[in-house]
PQR file of N, CA, C, O and H, with PARSE charges and radii, in Angstrom:
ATOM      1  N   UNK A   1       0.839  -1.167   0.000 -0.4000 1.5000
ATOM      2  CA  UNK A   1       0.000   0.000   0.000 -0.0000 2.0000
ATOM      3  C   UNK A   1       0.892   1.242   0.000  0.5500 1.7000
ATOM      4  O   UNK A   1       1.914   1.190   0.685 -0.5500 1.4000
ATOM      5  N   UNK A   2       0.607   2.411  -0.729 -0.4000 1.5000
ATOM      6  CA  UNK A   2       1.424   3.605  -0.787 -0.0000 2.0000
ATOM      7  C   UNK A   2       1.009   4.380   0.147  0.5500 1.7000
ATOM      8  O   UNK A   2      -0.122   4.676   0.533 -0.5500 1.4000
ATOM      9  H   UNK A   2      -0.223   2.453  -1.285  0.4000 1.0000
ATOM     10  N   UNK A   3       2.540   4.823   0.628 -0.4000 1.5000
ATOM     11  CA  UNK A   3       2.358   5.766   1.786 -0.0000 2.0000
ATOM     12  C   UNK A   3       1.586   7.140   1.186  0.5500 1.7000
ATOM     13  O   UNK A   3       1.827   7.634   0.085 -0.5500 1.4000
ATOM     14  H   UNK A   3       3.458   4.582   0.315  0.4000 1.0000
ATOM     15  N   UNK A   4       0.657   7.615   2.108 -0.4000 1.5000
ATOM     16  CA  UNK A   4      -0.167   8.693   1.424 -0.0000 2.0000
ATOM     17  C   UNK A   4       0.500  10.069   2.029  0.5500 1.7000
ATOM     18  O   UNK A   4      -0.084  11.153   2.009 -0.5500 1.4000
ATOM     19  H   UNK A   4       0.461   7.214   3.003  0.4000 1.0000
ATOM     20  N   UNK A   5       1.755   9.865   2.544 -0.4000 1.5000
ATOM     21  CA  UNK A   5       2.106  11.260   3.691 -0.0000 2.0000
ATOM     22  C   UNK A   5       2.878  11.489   2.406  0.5500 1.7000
ATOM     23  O   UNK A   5       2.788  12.696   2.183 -0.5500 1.4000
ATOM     24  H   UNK A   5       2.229   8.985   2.561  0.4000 1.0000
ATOM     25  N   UNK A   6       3.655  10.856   1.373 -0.4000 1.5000
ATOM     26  CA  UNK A   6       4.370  11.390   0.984 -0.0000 2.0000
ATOM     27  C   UNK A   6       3.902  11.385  -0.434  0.5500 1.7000
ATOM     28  O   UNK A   6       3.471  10.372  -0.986 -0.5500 1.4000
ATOM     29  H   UNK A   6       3.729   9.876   1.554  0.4000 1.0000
ATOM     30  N   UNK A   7       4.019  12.761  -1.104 -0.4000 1.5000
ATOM     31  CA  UNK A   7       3.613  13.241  -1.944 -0.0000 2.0000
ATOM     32  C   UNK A   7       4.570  13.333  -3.754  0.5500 1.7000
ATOM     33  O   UNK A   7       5.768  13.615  -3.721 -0.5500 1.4000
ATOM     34  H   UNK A   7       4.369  13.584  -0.656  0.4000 1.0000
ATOM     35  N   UNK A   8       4.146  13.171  -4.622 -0.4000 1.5000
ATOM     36  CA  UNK A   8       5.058  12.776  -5.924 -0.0000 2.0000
ATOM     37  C   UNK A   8       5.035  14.324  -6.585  0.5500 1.7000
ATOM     38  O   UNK A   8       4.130  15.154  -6.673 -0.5500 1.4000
ATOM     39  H   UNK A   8       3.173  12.942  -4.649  0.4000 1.0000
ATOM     40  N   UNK A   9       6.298  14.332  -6.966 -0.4000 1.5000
ATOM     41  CA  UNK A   9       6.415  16.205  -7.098 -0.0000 2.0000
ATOM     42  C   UNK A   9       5.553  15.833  -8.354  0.5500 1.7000
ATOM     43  O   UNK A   9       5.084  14.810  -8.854 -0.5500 1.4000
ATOM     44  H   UNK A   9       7.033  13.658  -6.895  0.4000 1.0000
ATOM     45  N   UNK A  10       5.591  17.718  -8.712 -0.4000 1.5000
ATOM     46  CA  UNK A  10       4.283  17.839  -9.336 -0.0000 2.0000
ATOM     47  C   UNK A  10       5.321  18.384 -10.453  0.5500 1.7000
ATOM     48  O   UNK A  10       6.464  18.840 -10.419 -0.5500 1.4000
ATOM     49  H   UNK A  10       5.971  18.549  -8.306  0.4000 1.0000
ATOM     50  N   UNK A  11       4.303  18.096 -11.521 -0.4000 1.5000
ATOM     51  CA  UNK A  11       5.368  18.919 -12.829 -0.0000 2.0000
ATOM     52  C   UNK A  11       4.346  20.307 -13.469  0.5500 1.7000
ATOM     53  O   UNK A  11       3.184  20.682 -13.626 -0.5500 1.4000
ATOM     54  H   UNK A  11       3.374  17.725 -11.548  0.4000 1.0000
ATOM     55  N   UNK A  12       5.757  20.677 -13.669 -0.4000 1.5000
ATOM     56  CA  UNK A  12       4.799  21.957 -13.886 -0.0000 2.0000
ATOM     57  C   UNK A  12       3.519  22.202 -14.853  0.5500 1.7000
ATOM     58  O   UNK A  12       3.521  21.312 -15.703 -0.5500 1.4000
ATOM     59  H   UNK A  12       6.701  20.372 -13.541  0.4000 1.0000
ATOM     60  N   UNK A  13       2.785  22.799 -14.971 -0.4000 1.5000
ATOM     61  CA  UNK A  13       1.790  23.329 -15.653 -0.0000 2.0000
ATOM     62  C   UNK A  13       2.079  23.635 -17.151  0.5500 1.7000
ATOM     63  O   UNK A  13       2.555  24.768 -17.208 -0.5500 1.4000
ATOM     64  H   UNK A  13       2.783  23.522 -14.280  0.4000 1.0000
ATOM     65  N   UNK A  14       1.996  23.157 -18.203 -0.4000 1.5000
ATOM     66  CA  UNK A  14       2.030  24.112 -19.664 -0.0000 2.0000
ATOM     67  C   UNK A  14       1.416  24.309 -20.456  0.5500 1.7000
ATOM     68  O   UNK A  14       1.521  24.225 -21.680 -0.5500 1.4000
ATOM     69  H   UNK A  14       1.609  22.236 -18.156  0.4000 1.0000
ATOM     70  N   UNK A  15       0.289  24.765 -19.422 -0.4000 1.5000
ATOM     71  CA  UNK A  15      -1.551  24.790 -20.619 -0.0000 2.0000
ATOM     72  C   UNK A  15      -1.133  26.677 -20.626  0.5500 1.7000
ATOM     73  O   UNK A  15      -0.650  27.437 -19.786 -0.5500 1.4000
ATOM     74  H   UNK A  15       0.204  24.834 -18.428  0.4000 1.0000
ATOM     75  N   UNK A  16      -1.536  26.807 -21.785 -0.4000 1.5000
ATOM     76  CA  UNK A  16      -1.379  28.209 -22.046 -0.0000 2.0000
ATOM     77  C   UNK A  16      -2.381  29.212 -21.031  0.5500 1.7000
ATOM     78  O   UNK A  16      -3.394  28.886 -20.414 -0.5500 1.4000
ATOM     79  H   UNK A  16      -1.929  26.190 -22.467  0.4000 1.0000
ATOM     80  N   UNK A  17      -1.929  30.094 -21.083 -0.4000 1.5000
ATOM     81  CA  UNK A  17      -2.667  31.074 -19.636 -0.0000 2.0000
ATOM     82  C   UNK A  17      -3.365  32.019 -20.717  0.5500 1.7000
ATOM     83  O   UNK A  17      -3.215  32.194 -21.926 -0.5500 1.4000
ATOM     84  H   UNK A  17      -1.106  30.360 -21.585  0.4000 1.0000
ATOM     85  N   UNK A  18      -4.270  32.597 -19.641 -0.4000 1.5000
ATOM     86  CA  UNK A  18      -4.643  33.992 -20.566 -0.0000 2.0000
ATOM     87  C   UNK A  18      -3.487  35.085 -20.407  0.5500 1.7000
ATOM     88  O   UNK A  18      -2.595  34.875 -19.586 -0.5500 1.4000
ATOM     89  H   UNK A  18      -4.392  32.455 -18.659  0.4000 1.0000
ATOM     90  N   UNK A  19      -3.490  36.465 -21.321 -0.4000 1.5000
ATOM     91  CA  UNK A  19      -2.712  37.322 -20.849 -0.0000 2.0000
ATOM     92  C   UNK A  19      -2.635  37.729 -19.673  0.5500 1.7000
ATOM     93  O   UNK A  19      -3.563  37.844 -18.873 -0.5500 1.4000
ATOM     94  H   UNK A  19      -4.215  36.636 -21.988  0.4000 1.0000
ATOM     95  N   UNK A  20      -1.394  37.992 -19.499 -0.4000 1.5000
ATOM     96  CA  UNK A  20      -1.271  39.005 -18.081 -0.0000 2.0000
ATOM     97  C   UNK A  20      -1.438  40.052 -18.019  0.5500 1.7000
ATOM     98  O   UNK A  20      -1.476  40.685 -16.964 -0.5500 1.4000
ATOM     99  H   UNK A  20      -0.640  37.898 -20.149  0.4000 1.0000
ATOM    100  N   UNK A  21      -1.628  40.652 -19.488 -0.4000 1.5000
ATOM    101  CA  UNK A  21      -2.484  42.140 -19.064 -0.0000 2.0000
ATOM    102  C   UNK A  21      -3.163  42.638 -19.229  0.5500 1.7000
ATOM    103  O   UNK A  21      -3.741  42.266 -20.251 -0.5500 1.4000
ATOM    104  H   UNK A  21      -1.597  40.137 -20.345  0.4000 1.0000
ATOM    105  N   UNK A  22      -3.809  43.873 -18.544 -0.4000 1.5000
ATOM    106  CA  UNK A  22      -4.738  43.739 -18.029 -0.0000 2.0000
ATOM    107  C   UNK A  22      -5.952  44.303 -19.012  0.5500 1.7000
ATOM    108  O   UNK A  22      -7.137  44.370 -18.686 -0.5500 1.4000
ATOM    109  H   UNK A  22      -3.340  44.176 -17.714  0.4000 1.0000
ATOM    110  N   UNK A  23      -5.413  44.673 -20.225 -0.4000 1.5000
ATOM    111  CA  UNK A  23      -6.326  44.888 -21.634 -0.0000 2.0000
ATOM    112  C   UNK A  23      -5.405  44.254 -22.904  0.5500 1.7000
ATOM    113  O   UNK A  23      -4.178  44.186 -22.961 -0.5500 1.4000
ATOM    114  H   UNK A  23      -4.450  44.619 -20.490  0.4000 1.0000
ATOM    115  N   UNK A  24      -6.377  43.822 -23.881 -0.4000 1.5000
ATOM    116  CA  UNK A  24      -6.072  42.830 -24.627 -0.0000 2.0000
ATOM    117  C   UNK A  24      -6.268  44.095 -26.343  0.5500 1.7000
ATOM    118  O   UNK A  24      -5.932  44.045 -27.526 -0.5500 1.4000
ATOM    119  H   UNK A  24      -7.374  43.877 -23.836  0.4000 1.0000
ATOM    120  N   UNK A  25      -6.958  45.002 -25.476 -0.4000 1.5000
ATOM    121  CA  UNK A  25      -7.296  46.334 -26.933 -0.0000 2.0000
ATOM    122  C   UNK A  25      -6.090  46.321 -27.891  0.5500 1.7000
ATOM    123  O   UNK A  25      -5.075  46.750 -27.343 -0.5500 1.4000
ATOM    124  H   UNK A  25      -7.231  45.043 -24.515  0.4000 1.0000
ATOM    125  N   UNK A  26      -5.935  45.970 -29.091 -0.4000 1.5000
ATOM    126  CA  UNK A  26      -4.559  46.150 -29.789 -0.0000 2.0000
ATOM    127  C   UNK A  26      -4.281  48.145 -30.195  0.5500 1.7000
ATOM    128  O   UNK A  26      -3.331  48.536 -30.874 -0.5500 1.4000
ATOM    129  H   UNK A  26      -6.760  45.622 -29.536  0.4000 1.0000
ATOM    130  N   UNK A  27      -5.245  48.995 -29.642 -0.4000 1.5000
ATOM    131  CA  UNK A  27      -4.724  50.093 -29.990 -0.0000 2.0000
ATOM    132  C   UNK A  27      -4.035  50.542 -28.546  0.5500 1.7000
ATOM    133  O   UNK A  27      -3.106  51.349 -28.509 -0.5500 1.4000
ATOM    134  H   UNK A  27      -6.016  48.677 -29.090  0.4000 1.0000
ATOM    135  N   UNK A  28      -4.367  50.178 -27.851 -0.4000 1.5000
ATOM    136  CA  UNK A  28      -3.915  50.140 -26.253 -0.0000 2.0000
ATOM    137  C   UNK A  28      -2.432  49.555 -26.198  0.5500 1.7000
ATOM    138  O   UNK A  28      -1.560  50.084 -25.509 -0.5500 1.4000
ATOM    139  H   UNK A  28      -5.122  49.523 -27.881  0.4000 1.0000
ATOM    140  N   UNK A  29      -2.259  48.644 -26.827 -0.4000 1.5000
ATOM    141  CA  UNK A  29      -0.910  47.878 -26.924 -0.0000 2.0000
ATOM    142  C   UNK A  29      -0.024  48.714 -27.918  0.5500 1.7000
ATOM    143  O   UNK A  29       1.041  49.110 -27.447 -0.5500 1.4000
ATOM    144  H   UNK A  29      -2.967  48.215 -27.387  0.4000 1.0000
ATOM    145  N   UNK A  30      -0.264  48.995 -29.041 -0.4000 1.5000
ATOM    146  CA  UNK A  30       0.134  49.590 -29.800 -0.0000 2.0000
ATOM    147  C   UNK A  30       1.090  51.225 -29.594  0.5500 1.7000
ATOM    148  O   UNK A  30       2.182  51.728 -29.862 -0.5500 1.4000
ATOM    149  H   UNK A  30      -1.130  48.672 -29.425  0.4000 1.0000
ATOM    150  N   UNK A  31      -0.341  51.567 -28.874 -0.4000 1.5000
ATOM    151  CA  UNK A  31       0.302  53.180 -28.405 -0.0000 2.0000
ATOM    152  C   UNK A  31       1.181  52.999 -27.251  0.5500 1.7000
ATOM    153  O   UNK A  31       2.042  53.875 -27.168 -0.5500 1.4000
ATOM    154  H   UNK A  31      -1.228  51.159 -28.657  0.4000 1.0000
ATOM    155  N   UNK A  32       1.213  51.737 -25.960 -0.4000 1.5000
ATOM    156  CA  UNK A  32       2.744  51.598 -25.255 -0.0000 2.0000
ATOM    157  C   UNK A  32       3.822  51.063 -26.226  0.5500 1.7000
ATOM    158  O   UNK A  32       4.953  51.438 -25.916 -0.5500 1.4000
ATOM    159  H   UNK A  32       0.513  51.025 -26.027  0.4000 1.0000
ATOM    160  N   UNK A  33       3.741  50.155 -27.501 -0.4000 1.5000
ATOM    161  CA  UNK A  33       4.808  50.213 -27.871 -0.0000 2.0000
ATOM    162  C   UNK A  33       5.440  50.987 -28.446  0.5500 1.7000
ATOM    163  O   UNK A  33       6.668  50.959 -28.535 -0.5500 1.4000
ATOM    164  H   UNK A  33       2.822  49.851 -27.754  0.4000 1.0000
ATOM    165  N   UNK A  34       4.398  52.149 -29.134 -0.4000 1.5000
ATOM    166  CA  UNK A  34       5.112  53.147 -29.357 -0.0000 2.0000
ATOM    167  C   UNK A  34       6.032  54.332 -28.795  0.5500 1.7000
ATOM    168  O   UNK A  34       6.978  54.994 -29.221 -0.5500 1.4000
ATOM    169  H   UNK A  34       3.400  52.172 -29.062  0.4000 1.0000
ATOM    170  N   UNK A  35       5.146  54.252 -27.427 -0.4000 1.5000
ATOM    171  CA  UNK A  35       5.917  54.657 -26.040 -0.0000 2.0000
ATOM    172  C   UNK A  35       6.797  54.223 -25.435  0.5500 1.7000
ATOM    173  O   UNK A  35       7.268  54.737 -24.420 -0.5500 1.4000
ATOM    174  H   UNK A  35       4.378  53.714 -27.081  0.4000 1.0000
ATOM    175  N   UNK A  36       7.182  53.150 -25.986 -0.4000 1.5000
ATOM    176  CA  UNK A  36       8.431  52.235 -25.286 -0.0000 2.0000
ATOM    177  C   UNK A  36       9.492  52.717 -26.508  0.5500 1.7000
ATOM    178  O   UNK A  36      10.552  53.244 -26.172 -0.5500 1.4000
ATOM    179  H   UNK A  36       6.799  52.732 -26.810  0.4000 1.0000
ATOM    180  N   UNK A  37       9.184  52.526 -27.898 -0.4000 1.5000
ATOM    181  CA  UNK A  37      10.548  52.690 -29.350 -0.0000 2.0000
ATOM    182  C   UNK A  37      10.886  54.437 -29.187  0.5500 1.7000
ATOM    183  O   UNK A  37      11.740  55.007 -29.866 -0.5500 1.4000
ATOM    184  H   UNK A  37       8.323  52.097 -28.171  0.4000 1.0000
ATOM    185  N   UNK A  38      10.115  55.046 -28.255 -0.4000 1.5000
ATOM    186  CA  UNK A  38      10.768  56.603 -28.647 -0.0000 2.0000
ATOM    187  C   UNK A  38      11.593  56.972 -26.864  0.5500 1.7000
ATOM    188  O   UNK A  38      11.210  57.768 -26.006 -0.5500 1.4000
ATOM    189  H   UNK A  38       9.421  54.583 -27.704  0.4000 1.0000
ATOM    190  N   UNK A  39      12.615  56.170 -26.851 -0.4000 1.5000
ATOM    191  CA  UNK A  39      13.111  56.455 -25.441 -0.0000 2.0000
ATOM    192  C   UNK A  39      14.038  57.743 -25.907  0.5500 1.7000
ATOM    193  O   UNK A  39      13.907  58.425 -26.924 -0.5500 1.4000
ATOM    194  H   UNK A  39      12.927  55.524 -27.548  0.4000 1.0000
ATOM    195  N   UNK A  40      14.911  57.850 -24.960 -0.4000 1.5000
ATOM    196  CA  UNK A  40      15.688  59.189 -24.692 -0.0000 2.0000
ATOM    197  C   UNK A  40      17.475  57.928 -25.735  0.5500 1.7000
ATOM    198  O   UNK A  40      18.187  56.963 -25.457 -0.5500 1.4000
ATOM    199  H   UNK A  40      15.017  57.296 -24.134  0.4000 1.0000
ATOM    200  N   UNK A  41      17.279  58.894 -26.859 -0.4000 1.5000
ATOM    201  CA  UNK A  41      18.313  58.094 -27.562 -0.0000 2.0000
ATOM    202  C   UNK A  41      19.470  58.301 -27.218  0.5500 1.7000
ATOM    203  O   UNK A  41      20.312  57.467 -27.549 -0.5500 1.4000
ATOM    204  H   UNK A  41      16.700  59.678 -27.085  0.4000 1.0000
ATOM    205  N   UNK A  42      20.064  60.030 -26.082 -0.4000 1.5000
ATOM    206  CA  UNK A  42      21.487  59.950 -25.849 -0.0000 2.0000
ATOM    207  C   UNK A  42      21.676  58.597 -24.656  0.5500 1.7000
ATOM    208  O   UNK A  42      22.697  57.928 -24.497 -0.5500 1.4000
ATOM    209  H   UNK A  42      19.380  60.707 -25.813  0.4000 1.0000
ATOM    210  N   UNK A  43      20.279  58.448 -23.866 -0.4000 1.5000
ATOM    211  CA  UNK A  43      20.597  57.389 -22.886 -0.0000 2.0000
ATOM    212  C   UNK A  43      20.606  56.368 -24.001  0.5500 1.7000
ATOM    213  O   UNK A  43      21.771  56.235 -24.375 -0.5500 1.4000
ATOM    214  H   UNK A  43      19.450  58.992 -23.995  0.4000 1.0000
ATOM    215  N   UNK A  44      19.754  55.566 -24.707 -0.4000 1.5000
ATOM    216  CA  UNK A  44      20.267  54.925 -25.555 -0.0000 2.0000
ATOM    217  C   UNK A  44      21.946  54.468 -25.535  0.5500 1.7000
ATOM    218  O   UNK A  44      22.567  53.622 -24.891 -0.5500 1.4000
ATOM    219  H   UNK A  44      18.807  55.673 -24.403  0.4000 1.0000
ATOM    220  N   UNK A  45      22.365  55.547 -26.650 -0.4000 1.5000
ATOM    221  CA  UNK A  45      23.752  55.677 -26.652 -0.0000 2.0000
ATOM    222  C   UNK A  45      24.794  55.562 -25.845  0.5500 1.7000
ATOM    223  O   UNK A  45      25.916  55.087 -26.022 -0.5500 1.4000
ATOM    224  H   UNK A  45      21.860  56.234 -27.173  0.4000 1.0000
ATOM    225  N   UNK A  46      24.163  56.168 -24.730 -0.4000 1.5000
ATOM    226  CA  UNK A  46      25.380  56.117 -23.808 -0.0000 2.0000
ATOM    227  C   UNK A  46      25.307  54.026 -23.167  0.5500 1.7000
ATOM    228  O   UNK A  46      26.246  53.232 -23.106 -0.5500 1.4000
ATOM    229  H   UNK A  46      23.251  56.554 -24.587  0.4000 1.0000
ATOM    230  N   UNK A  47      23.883  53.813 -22.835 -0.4000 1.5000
ATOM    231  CA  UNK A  47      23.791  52.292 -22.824 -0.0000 2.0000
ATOM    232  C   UNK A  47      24.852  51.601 -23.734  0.5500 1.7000
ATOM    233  O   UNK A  47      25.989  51.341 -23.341 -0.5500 1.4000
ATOM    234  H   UNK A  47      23.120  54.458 -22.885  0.4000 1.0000
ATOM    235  N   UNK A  48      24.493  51.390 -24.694 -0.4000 1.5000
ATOM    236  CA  UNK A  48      24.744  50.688 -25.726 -0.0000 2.0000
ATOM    237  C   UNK A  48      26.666  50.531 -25.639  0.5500 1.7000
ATOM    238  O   UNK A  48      27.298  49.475 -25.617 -0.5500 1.4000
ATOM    239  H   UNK A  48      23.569  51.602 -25.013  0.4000 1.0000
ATOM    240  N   UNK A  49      27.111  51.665 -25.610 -0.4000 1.5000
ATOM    241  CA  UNK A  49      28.966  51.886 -25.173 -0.0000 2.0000
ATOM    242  C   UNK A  49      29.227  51.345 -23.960  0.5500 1.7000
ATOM    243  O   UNK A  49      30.264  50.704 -23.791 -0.5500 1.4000
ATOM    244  H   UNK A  49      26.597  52.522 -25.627  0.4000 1.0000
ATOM    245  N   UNK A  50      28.241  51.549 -22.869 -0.4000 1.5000
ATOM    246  CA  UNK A  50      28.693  50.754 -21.914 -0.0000 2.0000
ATOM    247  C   UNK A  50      28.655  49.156 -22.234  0.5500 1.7000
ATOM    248  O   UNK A  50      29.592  48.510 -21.766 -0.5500 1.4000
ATOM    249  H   UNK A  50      27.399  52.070 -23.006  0.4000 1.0000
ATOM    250  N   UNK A  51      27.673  48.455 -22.981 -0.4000 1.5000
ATOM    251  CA  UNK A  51      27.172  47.552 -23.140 -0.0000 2.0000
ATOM    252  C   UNK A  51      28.375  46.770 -24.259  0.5500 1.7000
ATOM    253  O   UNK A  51      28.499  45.556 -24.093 -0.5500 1.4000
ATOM    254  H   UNK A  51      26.912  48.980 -23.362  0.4000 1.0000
ATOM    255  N   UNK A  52      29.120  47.332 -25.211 -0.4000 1.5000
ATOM    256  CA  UNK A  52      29.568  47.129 -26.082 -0.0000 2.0000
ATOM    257  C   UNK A  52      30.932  46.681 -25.511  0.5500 1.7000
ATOM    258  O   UNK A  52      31.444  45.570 -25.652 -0.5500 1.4000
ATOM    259  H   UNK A  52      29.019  48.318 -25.346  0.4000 1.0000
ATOM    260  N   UNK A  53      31.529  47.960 -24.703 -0.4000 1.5000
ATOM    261  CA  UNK A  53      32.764  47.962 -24.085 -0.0000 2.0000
ATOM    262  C   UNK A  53      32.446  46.373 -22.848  0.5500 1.7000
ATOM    263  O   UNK A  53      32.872  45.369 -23.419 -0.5500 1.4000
ATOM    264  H   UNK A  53      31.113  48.862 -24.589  0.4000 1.0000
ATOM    265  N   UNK A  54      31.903  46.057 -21.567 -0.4000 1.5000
ATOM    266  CA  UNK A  54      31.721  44.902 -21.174 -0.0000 2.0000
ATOM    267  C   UNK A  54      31.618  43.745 -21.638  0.5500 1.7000
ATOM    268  O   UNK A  54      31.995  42.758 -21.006 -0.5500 1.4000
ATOM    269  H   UNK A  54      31.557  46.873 -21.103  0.4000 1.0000
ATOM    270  N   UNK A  55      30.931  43.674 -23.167 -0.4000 1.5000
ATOM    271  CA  UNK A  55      31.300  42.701 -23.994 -0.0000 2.0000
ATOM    272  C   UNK A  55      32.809  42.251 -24.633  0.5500 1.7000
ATOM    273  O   UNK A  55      33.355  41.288 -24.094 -0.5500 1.4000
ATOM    274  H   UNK A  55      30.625  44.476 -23.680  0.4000 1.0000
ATOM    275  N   UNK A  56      33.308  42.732 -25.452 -0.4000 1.5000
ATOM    276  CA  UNK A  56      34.673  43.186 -25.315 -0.0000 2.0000
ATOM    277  C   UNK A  56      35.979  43.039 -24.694  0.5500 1.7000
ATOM    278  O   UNK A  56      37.080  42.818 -25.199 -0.5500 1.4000
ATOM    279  H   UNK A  56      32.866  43.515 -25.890  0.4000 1.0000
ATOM    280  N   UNK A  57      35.471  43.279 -23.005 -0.4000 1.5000
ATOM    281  CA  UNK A  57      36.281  43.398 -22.458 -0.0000 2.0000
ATOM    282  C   UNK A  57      37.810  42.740 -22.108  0.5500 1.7000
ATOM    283  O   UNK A  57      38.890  43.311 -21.961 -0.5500 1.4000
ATOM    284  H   UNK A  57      34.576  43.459 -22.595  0.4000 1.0000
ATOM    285  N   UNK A  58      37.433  41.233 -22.032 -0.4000 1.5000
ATOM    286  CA  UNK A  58      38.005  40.313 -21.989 -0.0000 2.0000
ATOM    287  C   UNK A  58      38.640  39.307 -23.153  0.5500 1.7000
ATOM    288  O   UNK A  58      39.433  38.369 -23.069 -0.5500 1.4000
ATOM    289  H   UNK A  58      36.555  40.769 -22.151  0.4000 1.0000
ATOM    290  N   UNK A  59      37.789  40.043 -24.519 -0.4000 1.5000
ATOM    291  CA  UNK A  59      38.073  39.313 -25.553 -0.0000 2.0000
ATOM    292  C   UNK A  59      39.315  39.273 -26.141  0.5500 1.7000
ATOM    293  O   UNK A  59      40.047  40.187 -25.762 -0.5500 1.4000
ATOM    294  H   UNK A  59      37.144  40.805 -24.587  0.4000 1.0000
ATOM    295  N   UNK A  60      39.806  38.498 -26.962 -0.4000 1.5000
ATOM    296  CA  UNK A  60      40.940  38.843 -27.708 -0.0000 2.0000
ATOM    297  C   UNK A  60      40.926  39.586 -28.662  0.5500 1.7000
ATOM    298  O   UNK A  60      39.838  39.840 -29.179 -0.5500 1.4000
ATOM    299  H   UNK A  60      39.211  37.755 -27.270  0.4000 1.0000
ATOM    300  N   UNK A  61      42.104  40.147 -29.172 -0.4000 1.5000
ATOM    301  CA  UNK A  61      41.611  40.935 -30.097 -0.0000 2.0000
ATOM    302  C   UNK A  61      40.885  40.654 -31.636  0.5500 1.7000
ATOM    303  O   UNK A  61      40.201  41.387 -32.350 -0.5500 1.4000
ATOM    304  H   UNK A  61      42.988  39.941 -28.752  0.4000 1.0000
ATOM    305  N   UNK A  62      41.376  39.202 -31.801 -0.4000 1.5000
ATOM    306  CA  UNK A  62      40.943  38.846 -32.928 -0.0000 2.0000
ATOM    307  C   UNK A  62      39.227  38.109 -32.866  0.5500 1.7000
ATOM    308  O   UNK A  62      38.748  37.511 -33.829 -0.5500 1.4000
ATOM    309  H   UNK A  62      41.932  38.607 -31.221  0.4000 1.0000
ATOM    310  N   UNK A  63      38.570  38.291 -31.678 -0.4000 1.5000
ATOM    311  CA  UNK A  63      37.202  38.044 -31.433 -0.0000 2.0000
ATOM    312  C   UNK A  63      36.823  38.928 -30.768  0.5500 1.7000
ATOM    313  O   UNK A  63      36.480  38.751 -29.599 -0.5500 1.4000
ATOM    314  H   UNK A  63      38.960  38.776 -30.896  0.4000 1.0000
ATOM    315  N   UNK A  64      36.797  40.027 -31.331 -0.4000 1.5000
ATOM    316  CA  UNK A  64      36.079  41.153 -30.658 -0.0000 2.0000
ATOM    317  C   UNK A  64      34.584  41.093 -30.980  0.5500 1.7000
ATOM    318  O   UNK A  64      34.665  40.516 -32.064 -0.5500 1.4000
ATOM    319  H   UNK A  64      37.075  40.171 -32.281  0.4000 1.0000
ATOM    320  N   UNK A  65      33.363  41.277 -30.801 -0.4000 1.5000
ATOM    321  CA  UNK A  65      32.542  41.063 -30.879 -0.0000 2.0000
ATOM    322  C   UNK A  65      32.197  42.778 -32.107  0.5500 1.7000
ATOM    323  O   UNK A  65      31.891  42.763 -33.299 -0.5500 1.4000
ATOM    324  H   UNK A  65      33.296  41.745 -29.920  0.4000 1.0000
ATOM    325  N   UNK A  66      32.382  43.853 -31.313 -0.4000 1.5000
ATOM    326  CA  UNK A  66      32.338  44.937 -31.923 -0.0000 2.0000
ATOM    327  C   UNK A  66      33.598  45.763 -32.341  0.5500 1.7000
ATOM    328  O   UNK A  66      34.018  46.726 -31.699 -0.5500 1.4000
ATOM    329  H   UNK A  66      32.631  43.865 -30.345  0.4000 1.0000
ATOM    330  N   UNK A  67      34.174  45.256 -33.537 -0.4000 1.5000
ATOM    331  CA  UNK A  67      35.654  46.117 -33.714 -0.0000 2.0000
ATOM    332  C   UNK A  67      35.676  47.123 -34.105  0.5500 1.7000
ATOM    333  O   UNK A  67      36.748  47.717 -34.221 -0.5500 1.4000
ATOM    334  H   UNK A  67      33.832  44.474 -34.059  0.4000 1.0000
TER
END
């Protein structure tokens, strides 16, 4: 007889969910992504050099990622 105290892990879940947010309106979605593609491009820029240079950093020279 199986012990009933002990329990058989569970696997996860992978039935598709509804969205997580909280309107599904595609002009609603639309106008944050457009609000998201017009950021502040010197921050941009300045990101992106930091981002470039940490990549880089360690590489050799002949695998530089950005030469």
């Amino acid at each position: 007889m199986r012990d009933a105290s002990k329990q058989e892990p569970r696997l996860p879940d992978h039935r598709p969910r509804e969205s997580a947010l909280p309107h599904s309106d595609p002009a609603i979605l639309a106008r944050l992504l457009d609000e998201w593609m017009q950021g502040d491009e010197t921050e941009q820029r300045e990101t992106f050099e930091i981002l470039r240079r940490s990549l880089d950093e360690d590489r050799p020279a002949a695998y530089k990622l950005f030469p």
